[in-house]
N, C-alpha and C positions, 0 to 999 in steps of 0.2 A: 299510418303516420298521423299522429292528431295535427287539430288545428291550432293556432295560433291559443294561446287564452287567450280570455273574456278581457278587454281593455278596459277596466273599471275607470269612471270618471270621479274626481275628485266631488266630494259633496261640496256642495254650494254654503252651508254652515263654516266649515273650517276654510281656514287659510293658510296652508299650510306655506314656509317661509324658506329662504336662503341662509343658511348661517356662514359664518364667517369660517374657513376654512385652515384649521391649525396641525399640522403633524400632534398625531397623538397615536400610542396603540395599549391595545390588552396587554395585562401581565402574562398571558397565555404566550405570549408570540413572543415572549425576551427571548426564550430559551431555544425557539425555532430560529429567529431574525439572528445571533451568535453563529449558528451554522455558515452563515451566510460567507463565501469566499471562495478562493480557487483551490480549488483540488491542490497535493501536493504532486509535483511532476513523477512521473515512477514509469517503467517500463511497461508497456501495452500486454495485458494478459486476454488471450480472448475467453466470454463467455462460455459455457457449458453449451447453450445454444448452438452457436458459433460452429463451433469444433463437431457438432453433433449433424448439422448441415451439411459442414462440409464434407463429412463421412458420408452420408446417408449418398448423394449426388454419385457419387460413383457409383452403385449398383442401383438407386430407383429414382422415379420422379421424385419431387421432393417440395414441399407445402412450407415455406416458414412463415408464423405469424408472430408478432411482435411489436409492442407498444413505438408508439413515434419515436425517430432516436436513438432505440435499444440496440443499431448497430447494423442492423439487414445490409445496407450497403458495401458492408466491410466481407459479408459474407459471397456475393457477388463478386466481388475484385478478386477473393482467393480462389473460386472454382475458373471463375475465364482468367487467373494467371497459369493455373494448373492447365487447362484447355489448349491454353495461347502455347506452352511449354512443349507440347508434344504434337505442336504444327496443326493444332483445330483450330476451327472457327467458333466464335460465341455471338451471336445475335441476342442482345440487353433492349427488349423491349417498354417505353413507358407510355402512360396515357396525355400527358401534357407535352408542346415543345418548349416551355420553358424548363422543366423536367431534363428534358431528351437532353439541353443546351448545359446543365448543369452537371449532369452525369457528364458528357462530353468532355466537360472542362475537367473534371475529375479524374476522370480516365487517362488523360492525355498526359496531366503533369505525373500521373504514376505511373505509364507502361510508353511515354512517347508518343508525341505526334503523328507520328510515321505508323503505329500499330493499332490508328484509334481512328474509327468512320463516324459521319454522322448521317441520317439521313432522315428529313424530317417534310419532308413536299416542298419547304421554303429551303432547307440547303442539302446539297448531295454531294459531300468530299470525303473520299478514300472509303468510297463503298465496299472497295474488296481489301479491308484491312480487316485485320488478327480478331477484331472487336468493331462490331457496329452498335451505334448507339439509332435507335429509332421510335418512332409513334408507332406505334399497333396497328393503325390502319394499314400500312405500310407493309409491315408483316404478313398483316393478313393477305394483302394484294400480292405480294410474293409465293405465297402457299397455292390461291388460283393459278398463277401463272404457272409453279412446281407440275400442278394435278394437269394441266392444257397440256403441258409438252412433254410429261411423263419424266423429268430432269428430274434430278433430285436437288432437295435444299442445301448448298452450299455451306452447313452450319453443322458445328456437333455438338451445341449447345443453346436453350433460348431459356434465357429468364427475361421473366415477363415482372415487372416490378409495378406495388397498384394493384397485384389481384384481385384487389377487395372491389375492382371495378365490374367486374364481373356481375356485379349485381344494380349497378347503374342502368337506370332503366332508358337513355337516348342510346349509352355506345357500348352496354355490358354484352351486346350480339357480337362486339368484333372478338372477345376473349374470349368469348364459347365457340365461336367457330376455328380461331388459333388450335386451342386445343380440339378439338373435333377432327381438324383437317392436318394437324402436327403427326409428322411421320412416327414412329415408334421409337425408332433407333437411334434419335436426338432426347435427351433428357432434358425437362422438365424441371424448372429450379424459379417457383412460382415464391413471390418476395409482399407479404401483407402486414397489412397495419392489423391488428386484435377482429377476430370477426368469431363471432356466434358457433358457426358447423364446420369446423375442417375438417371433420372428419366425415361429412359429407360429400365434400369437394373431393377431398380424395377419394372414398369409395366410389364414386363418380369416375374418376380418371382412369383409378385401379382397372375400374369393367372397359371402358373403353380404346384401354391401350394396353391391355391384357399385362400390365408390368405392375409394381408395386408402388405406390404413391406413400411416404413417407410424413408425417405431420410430424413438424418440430413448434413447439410452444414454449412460448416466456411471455412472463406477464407482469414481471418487474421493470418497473423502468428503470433506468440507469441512473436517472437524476431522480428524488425522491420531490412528489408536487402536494404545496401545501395550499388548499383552497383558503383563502381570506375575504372577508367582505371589507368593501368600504365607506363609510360612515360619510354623508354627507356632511360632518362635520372636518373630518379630516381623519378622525380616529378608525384603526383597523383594528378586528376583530377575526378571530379564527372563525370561518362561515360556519361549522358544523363541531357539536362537542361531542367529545370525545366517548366512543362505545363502550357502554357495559360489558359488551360481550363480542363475539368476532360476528354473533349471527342477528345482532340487534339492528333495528333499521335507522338506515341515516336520519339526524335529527339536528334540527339548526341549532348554533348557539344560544345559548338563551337570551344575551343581547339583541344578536339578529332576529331572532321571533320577538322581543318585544317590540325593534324596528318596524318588522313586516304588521303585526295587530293593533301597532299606534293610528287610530283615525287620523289625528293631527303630526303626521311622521313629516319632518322635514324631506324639501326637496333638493336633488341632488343638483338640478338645472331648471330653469322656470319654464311653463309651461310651453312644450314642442323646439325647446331649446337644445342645443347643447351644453354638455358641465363646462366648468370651467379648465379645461386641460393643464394651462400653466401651473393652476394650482395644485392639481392630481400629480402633476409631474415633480412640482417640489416637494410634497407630501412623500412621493417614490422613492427619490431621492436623499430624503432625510435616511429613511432606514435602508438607505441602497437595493433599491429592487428594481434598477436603471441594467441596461436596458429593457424596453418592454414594447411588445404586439400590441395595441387596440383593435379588437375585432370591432368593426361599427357596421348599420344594417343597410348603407347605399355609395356608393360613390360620392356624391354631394357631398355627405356627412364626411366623409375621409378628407377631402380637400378642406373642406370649412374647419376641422378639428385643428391642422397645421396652422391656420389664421388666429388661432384662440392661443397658440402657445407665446412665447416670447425668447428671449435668447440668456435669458437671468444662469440659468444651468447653464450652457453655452460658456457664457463670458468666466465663469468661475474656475475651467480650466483651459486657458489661451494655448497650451499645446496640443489638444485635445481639435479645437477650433482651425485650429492653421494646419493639423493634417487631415481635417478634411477638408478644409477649401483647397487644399494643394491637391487629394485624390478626385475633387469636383473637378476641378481644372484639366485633371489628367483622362479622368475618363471623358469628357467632353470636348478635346482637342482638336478633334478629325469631325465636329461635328457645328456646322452655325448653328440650327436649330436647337438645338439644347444647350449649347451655349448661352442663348438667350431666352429658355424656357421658362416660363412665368410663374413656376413652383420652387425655383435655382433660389430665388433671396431670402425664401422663407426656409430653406434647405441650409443656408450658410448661416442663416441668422439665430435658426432656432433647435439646429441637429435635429428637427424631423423631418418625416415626410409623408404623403400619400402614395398608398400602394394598389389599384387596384383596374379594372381591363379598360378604362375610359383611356387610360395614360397609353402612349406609345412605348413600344416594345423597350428600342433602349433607353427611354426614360426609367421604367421597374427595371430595367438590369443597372444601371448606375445608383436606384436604390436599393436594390439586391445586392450589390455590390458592398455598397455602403453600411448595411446593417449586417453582413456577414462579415465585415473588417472592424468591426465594435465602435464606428467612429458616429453610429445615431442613438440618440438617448430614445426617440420610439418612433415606429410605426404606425401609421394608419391605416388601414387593410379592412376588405371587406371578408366575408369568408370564405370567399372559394380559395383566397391564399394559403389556410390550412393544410390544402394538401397539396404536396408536391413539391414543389421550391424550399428547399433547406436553409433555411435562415434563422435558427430559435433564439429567443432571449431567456432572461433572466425572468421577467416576468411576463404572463400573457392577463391582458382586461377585457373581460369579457361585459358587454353592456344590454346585449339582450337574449332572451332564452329564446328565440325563434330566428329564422332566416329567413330570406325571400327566396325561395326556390325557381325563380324566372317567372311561375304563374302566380302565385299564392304562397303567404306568409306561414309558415311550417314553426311547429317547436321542432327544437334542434333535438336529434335522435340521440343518443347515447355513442356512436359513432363518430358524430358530426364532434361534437363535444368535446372527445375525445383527443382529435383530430385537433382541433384549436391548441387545450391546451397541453399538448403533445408537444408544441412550441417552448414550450418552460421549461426552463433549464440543459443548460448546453453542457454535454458530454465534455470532462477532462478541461469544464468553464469554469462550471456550478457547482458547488456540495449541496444546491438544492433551488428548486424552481417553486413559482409564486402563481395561482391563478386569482387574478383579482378579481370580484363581482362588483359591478356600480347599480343600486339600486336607480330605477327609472320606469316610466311608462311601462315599458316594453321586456322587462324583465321581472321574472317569476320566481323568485328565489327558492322559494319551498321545490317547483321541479328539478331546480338547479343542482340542488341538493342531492337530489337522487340518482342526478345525471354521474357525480364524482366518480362513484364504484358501481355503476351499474355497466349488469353484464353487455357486452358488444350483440347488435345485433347479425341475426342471422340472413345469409347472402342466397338472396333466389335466383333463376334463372330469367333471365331477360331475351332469350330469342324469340327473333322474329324474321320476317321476312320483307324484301324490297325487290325490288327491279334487279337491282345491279347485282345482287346475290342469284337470284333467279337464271341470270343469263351466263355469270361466271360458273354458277356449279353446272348447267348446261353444257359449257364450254368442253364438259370433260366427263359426267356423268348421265345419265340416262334418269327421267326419272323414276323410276322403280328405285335407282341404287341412291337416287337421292333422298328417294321416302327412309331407305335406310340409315342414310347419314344424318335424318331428321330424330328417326330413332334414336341416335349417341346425344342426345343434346342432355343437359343437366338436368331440364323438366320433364324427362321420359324418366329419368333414373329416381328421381324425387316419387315422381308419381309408384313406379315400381316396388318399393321401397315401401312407400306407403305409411312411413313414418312424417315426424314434425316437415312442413312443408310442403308433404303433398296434398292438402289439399287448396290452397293456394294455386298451386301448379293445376289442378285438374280445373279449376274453377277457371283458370284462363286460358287452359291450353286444352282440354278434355281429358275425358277417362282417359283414351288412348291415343292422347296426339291428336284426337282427330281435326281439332278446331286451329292446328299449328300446318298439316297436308289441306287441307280447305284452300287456308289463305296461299299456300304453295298454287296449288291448282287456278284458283283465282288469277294469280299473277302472271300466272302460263297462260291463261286462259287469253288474256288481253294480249300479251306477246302474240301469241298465235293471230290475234282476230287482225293484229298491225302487221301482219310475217314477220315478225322479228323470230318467231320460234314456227317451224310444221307442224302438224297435227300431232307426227310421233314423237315429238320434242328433242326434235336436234335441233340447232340455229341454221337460220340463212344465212346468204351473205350479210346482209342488213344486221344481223342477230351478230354475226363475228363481230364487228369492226364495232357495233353499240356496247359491246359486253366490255371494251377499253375502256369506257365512258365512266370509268370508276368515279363516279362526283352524287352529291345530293340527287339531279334531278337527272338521269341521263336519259329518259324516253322522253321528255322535252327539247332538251339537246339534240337528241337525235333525229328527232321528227322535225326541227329548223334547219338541222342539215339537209335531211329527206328533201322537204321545200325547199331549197335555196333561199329560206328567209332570213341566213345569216350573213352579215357583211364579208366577202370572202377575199378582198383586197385591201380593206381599211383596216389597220392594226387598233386602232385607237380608237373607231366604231366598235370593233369587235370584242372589245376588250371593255366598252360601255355597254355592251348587249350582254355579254353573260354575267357584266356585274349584275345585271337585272336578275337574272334565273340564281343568283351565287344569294343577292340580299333576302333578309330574316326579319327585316324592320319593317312595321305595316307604317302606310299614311292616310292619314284623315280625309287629305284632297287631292287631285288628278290636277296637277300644272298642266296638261299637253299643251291647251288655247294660250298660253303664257308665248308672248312674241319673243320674249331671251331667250329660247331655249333655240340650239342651233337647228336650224331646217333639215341637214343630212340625217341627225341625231331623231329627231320627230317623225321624220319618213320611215325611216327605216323600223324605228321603235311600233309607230301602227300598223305596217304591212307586218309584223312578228306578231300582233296581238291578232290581230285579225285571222293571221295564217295558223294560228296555231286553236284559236277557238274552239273549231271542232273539235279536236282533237281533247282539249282540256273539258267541253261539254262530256266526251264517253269516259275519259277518268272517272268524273263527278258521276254518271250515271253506274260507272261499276264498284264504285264506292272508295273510289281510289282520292288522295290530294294533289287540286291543283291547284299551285299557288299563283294567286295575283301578281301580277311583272309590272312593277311600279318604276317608273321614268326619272324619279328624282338620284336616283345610288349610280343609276346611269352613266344623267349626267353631269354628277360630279365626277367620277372616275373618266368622262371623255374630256374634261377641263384638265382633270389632271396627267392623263397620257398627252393633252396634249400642249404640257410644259408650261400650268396657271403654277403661283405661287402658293405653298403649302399653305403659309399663314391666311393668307387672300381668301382660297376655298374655304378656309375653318371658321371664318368670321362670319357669323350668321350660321352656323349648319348647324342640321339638326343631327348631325353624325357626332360624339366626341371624340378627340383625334385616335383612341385605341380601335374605337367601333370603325372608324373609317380606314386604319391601317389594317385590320380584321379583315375587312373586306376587299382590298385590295391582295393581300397574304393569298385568301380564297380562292379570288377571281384571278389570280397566275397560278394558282394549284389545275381551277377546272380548265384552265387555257393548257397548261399542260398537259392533261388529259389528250386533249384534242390534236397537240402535236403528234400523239400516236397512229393517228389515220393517217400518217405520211405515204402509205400504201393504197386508199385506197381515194383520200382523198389531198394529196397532194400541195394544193394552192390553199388551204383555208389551213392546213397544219404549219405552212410555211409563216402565216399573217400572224398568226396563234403565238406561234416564237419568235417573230414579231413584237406581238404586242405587249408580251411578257417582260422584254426590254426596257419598253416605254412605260411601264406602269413600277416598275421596282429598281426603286431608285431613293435616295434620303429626303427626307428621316426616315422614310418606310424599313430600308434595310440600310443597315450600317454593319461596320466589324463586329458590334455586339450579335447581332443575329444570325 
């Protein structure tokens, strides 16, 4: 993946200036901008695709990829209505819960509340209905539990929607192991966005589930997308002219390359500013290209982008205004806090909004809501909303060629790109979608260019290994027969193969797996030295009851049970202590010495660091991570189980209210967890359900969630 480009500085010679910004566009785009309008209504014909999938499912696995849009979900409803018809189960697995929550809702109004589960760690209603909607983790934790008690999975169907996750390098291990550990005799009905090698994927499944994997491909999108630049002056231009030929390489318009070679090119917004949005937005609006995505590069920038708009489009159509203050009203009813959420007046005043993980949950869902009822003229959104959450417009504005990947600024992959503006143009909306480009800093236009029609990339294999895997395939395997099931992974079959990708694979996993059984062994190896595992690799008791411990860090967990260093009576201690082990957020400095901080909370928090030391020294010695247990995530989460006001805690924090509802979501997931030792340990599973109570509660969870 390359790096960011070279962020050239403007020369100190030129001065490059603001113009006055006026709707104008190319003669090239009359004839495009004319398309512009709603489909005429007509009867629902499915795609060739479509019909092609849904054939294919009845006798084998079955691989569909397909542009954002192009319909994949339509094809999922018709195999689990056929399933649902003859009294089977279908298991719809996704990678996001805001995903799982959407599918949910979809689901229900087409086949009945009563036929439609959801199960997502944060909710678990009519689990044993006709259709469960779920997270993957989930899944995958279901399949250990299958292998432990030799049951069979209660499904005769899993689509897994998102396959392209698979190649995600924190959680593409859960979709390899889904497949890996998926019985034979449930089919396989794997639902992607355009990826590189499906026909790798599938020969992959083919060998390992000895049945046939089918690959169904469309590469047309539904809504046809036409990239535009836009001229800091106001003027639009088609980004890219038109091909000599079908194999000639993409080439900017000849406007936009003089844009891009002007030393003295105007700017779009003055230096480390933002453009001026209101004016962007009436500019859209002249040639109707409302509504529309901003992908922007931080949360900051999303919020601050809503403050730049005004309400000029708003006021222009007063029925437009008054249904959605009336759907604000409606979605906000059952709730004080968003009632009076400090984004609401810019939301009524201006039809925008910010979209992105700082915000609480049902905050994005009453704007999710809002932009998928056409009543917001745009969006503000970082990129990770690209994928997942179904909400397209009419146009997407793309303002930089790179992303922040969590560590480090990335150019956006061809994938990535994709994915954005995938968003353009809504099916049975649009006779045609809009990707804007805003020159700026931070965008590259010439790569942008290349990104349009370039081919999707190719999906490697991302297993690896942890604890919690360690002890569950344990639970039920041997490991000889585990080295085997190491063998089915995707980077055995790559390497095998020996084609495009293997050597990637060998280069990180070895010629033959070997550096993939190492770290197995490794992992065993520590189990063993704690008895969590014997020498011959069955578990102890200790090794049962931890192998529940389905969470990020569960041999820390385990090892403060071991010690009795976890509060095993305080609901509200305990539920500040594993927010500790649950947070991801580092800090600069150690409060402990700090007199606010409560005494029970402070005792107990250094007898856990202290108790656990050793323990965290032999990780680090076997080259394993141990993460520092920071006091601050604590104790906010002990203020707030125990009954501080939401607003009160957020004033001053360094958490923004998504990041601290995140963490709280978490920390009732890993307390969950712990309720399952009700066996063996009794009193700290009782506190655990307990404290789960005391910590989810509103705003955290409301009927949106």
């Amino acid at each position: 993946m390359k790096k960011r480009f070279y962020r050239s500085k403007t020369p100190k010679k030129t001065q490059p200036k603001l113009l006055p910004m006026t709707p104008g566009a190319d003669k090239g785009l009359q004839r495009i901008f004319e398309d512009i309008g709603v489909p005429d209504l007509k009867p629902f014909l499915p795609d060739p695709f479509q019909l092609e999938a849904i054939e294919a499912i009845k006798t084998a696995d079955c691989l569909v990829t397909a542009p954002t849009g192009a319909g994949k979900t339509w094809i999922a409803q018709k195999v689990a209505q056929k399933v649902m018809e003859t009294n089977g189960k279908t298991w719809y697995a996704t990678p996001l819960k805001a995903l799982t929550n959407s599918i949910h809702t979809q689901f229900s109004k087409l086949f009945g509340k009563e036929k439609v589960g959801i199960l997502t760690g944060d909710i678990k209603e009519n689990a044993d209905a006709a259709i469960v909607i779920g997270t993957t983790e989930i899944l995958r934790n279901q399949l250990y539990d299958s292998m432990y008690t030799g049951k069979n999975l209660d499904c005769d169907l899993i689509i897994l929607d998102e396959a392209h996750f698979l190649g995600d390098v924190e959680r593409g291990v859960v979709w390899e192991e889904i497949m890996i550990y998926l019985p034979v005799r449930i089919p396989l009905l794997l639902l992607s966005a355009t990826i590189g090698n499906p026909d790798q994927i599938a020969g992959w499944l083919s060998s390992i589930r000895g049945k046939n994997c089918k690959v169904v491909e469309n590469h047309n999108r539904p809504v046809p997308l036409h990239p535009i630049f836009f001229h800091p002056s106001g003027t639009l231009y088609p980004l890219m002219k038109t091909p000599d030929s079908p194999k000639a390489r993409p080439e900017l318009h000849h406007k936009v390359s003089q844009f891009v070679n002007d030393k003295q090119r105007p700017l779009m917004a003055a230096g480390g500013k933002l453009p001026d949005f209101a004016q962007i937005l009436k500019v859209m609006d002249h040639y109707d290209l409302l509504p529309a995505i901003f992908f922007l590069k931080s949360r900051a920038e999303c919020d601050q982008a809503v403050r730049l708009c005004n309400g000029e489009l708003l006021d222009k159509t007063p029925g437009k205004k008054q249904a959605l203050i009336e759907k604000i009203d409606e979605l906000t009813r059952n709730n004080t806090h968003l009632q009076s959420h400090p984004q609401r007046k810019y939301l009524e005043q201006t039809g925008t909004a910010g979209h992105h993980s700082g915000h609480l949950p049902a905050w994005k869902v009453v704007v999710e809501t809002l932009m998928a009822g056409g009543l917001l003229n745009a969006m503000f959104a970082t990129s990770t909303v690209a994928a997942g959450v179904n909400f397209p417009a009419r146009s997407v504005v793309v303002l930089n060629s790179d992303r922040f990947n969590g560590v480090d600024f990335m150019s956006l992959t061809p994938s990535e790109f994709q994915q954005m503006t995938g968003r353009a143009g809504r099916r049975g909306m649009d006779n045609v979608g809009f990707g804007l480009m805003l020159p700026g800093r931070f965008m590259n236009l010439k790569y942008v260019a290349r990104l349009v029609d370039a081919p999707p990339l190719d999906v490697d294999s991302q297993i690896k290994i942890d604890f919690s895997m360690v002890l569950n395939l344990l639970l039920s395997h041997s490991p000889s027969e585990i080295q085997t099931l190491l063998d089915k992974s995707f980077a055995s079959y790559l390497i095998a193969q020996g084609k495009k990708g293997s050597k990637i694979a060998r280069k990180k996993f070895g010629n033959d797996m070997e550096h993939l059984w190492l770290d197995f062994q490794d992992h065993m190896s520590l189990l063993t030295l704690e008895e969590y595992v014997t020498p011959e690799g069955a578990l102890t008791q200790d090794g049962l009851w931890a192998s529940k411990l389905r969470i990020d860090s569960p041999l820390l967990v385990a090892q403060s049970i071991r010690k009795n260093l976890l509060p095993i009576t305080d609901p509200a201690l305990l539920a500040a202590i594993i927010g500790a082990f649950v947070n991801e957020k580092e800090f600069p400095d150690d409060p402990l010495h700090q007199s606010a901080l409560p005494k029970l909370l402070k005792g107990v928090f250094l007898d856990l660091r202290y108790g656990l030391k050793p323990f965290a020294i032999q990780l680090l010695k076997k080259g394993f991570p141990a993460p520092n247990l920071y006091i601050q995530p604590a104790a906010l989460l002990y203020a707030w189980a125990h009954g501080e006001d939401w607003d009160d805690l957020m004033v001053g924090s360094v958490f923004a209210e998504g990041d601290f509802a995140r963490l709280i979501l978490r920390t009732a997931e890993n307390l969950r967890q712990i309720t399952k030792l009700s066996d063996t340990f009794p009193e700290i599973a009782k506190t655990a359900k307990e404290a789960i109570e005391l910590i989810l509660k509103e705003p955290v969870v409301t009927l949106y969630n």
